[in-house]
Short mmCIF file of the C-alpha atoms (twelve columns), coordinates in Angstrom:
data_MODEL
# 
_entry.id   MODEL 
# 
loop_
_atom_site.group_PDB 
_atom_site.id 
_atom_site.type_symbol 
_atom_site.label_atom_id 
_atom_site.label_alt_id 
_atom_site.label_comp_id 
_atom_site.label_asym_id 
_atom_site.label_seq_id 
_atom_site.Cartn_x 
_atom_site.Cartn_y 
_atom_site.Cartn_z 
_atom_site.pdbx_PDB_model_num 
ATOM 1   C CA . UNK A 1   -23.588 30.567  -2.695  1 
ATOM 2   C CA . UNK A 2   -25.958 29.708  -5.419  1 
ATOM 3   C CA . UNK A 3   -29.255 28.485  -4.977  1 
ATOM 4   C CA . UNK A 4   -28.416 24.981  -6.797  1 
ATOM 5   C CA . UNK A 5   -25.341 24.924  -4.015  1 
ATOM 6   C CA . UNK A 6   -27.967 25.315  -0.907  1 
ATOM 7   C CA . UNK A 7   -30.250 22.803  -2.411  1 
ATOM 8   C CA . UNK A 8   -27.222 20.097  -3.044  1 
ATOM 9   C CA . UNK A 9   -26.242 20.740  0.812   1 
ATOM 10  C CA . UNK A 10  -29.517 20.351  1.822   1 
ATOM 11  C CA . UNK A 11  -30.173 17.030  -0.120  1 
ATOM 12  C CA . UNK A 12  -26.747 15.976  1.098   1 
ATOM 13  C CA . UNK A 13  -27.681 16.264  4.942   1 
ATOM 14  C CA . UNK A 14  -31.013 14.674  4.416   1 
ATOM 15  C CA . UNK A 15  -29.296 11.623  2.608   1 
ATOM 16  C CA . UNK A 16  -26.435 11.528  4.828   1 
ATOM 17  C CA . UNK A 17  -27.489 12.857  8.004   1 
ATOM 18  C CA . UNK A 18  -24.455 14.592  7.505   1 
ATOM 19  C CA . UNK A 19  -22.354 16.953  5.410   1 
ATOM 20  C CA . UNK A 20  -18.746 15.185  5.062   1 
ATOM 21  C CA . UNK A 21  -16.479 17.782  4.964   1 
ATOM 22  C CA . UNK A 22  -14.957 16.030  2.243   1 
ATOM 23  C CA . UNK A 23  -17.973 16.887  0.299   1 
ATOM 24  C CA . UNK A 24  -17.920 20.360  2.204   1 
ATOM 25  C CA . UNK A 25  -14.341 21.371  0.991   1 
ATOM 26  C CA . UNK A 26  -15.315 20.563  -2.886  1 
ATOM 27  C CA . UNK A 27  -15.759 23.810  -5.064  1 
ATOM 28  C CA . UNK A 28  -19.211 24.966  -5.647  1 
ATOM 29  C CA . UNK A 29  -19.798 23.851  -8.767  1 
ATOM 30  C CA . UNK A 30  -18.178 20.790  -8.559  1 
ATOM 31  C CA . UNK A 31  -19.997 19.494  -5.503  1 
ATOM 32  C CA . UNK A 32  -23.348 20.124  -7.323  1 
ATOM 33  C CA . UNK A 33  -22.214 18.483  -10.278 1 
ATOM 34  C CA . UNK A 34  -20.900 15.542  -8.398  1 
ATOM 35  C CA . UNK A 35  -23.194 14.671  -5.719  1 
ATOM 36  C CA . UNK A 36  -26.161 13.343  -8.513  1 
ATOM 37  C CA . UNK A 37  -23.383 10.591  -9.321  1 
ATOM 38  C CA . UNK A 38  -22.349 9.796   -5.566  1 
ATOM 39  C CA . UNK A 39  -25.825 9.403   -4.476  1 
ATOM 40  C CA . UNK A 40  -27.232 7.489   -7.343  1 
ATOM 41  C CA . UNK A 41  -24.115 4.620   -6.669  1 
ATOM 42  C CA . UNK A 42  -24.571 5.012   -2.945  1 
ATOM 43  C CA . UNK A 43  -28.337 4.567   -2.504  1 
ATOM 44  C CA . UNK A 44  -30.137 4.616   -5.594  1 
ATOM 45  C CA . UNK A 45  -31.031 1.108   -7.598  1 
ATOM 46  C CA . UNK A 46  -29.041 0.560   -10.396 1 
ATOM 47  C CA . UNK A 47  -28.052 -2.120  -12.372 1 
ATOM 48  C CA . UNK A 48  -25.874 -3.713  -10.074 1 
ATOM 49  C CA . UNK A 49  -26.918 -4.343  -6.707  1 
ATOM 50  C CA . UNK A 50  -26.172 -2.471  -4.286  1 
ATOM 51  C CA . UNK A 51  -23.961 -5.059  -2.358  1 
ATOM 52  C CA . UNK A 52  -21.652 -6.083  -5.148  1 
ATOM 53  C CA . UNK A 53  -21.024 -2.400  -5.950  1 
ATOM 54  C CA . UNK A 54  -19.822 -1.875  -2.175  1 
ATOM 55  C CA . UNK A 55  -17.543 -5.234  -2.919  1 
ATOM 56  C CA . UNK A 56  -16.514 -4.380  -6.128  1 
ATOM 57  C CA . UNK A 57  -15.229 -0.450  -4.370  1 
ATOM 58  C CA . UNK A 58  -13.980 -2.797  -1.538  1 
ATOM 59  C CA . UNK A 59  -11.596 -4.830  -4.202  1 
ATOM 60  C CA . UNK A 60  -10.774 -1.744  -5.997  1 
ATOM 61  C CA . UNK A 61  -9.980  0.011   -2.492  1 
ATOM 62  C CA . UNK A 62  -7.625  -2.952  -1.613  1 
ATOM 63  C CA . UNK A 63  -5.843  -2.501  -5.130  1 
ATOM 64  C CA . UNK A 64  -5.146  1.377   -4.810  1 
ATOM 65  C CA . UNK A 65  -4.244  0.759   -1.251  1 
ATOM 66  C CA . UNK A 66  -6.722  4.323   -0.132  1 
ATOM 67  C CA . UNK A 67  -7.721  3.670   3.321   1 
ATOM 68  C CA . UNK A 68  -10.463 6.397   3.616   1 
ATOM 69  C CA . UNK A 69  -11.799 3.932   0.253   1 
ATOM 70  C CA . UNK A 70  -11.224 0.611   2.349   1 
ATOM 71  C CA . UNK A 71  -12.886 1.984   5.182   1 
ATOM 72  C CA . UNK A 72  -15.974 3.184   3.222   1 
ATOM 73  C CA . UNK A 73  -16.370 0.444   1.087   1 
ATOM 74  C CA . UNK A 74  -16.258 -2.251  3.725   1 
ATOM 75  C CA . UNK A 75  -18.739 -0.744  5.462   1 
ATOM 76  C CA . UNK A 76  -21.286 0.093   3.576   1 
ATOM 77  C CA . UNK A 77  -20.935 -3.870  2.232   1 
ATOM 78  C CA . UNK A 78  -21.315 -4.996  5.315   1 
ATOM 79  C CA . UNK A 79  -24.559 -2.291  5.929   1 
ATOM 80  C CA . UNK A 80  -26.268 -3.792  2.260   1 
ATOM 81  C CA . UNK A 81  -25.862 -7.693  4.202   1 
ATOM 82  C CA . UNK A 82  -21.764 -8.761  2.813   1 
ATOM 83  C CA . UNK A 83  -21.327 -11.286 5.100   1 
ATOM 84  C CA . UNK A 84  -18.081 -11.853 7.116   1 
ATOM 85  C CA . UNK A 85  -17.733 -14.838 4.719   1 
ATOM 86  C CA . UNK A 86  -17.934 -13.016 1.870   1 
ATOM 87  C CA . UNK A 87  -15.308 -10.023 3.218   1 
ATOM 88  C CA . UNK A 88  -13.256 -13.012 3.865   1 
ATOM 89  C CA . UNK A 89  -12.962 -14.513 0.208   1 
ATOM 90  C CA . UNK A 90  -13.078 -10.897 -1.216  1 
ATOM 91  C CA . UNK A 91  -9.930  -10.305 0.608   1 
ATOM 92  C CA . UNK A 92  -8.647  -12.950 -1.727  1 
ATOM 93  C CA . UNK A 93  -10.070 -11.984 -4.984  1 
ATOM 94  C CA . UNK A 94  -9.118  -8.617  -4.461  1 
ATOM 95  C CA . UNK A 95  -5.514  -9.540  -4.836  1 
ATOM 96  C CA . UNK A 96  -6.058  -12.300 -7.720  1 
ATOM 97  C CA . UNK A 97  -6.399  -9.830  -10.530 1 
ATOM 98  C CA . UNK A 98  -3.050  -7.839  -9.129  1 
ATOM 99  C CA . UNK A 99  -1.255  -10.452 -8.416  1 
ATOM 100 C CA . UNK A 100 -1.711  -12.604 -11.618 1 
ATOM 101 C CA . UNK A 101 -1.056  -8.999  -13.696 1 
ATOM 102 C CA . UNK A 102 2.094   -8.959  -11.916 1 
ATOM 103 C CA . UNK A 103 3.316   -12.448 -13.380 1 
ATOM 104 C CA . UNK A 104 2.007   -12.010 -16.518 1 
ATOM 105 C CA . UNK A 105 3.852   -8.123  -16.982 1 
ATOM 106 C CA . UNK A 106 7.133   -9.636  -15.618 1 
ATOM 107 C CA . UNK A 107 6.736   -12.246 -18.091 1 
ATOM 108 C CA . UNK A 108 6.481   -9.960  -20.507 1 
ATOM 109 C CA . UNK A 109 3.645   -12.804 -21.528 1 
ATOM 110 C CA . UNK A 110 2.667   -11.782 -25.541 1 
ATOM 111 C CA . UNK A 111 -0.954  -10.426 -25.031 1 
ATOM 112 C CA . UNK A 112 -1.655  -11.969 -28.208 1 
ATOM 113 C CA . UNK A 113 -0.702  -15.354 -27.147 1 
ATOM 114 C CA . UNK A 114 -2.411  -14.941 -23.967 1 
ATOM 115 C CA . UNK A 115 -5.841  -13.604 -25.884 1 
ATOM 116 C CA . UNK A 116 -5.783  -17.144 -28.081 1 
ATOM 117 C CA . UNK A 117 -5.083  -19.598 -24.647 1 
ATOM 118 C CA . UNK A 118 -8.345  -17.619 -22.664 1 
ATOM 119 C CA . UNK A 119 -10.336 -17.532 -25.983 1 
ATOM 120 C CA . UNK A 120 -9.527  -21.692 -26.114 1 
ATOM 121 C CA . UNK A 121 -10.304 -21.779 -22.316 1 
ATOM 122 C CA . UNK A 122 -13.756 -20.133 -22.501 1 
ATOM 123 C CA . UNK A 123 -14.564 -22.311 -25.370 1 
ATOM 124 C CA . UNK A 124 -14.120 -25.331 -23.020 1 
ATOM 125 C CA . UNK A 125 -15.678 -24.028 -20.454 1 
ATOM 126 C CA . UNK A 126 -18.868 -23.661 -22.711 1 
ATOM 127 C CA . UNK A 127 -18.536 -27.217 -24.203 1 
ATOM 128 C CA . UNK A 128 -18.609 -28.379 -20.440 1 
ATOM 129 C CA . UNK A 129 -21.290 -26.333 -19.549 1 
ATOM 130 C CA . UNK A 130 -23.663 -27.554 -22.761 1 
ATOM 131 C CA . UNK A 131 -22.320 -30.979 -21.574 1 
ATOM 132 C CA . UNK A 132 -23.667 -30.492 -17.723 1 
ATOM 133 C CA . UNK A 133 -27.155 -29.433 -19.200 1 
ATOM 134 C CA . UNK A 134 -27.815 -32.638 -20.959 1 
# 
């Protein structure tokens, strides 16, 4: 094993308390190459919050149907304060996107078409908005 490899481990069961063996099992070089990236989305400060990334992983967990993800994700949401409330209409949203591509591909909806009708949507939505801050 290479120094960079013990260090990585190390750094690893100090964040973690643990070493997954999920981590474990990844090749040498791959491990220290990914855990940077896995630590800086799991604990470090970035420009999402911390709680919307977990909820965002949740929704994207629900899509791909991965359990391990689900299980994860909806966790560590409910460890950075997602409240049941929140769980509860993510649950919703998660399918929203899916289920709204799934009309529009059986459809076969013309993505130009549907490109013009949500430009001409957000434009209302702005002249409303200008209108509410008189």
């Amino acid at each position: 094993m290479t120094q960079s490899y013990d260090r990585t481990i190390s750094e690893i069961e100090e964040t973690l308390g643990t070493v997954p063996g999920f981590l474990e099992a990844l090749p040498v070089e791959d491990l220290t190459n990914e855990w940077p990236t896995f630590k800086r989305y799991l604990v470090a400060e970035t420009e999402i919050p911390a709680k919307y990334r977990e909820l965002i992983g949740l929704a994207v967990a629900a899509n791909t149907g991965c359990p391990y993800c689900t299980h994860f994700h909806r966790g560590a949401a409910q460890l950075q304060g997602a409240t049941e409330e929140e769980l509860a209409e993510l649950s919703f949203l998660a399918s929203y996107t899916a289920r709204y591509s799934a009309m529009l591909h059986a459809q076969e909806y013309d993505l130009e078409t549907f490109e013009e009708e949500t430009a001409r949507i957000a434009e209302h939505f702005q002249t409303a908005m200008a209108e509410g801050d008189d």
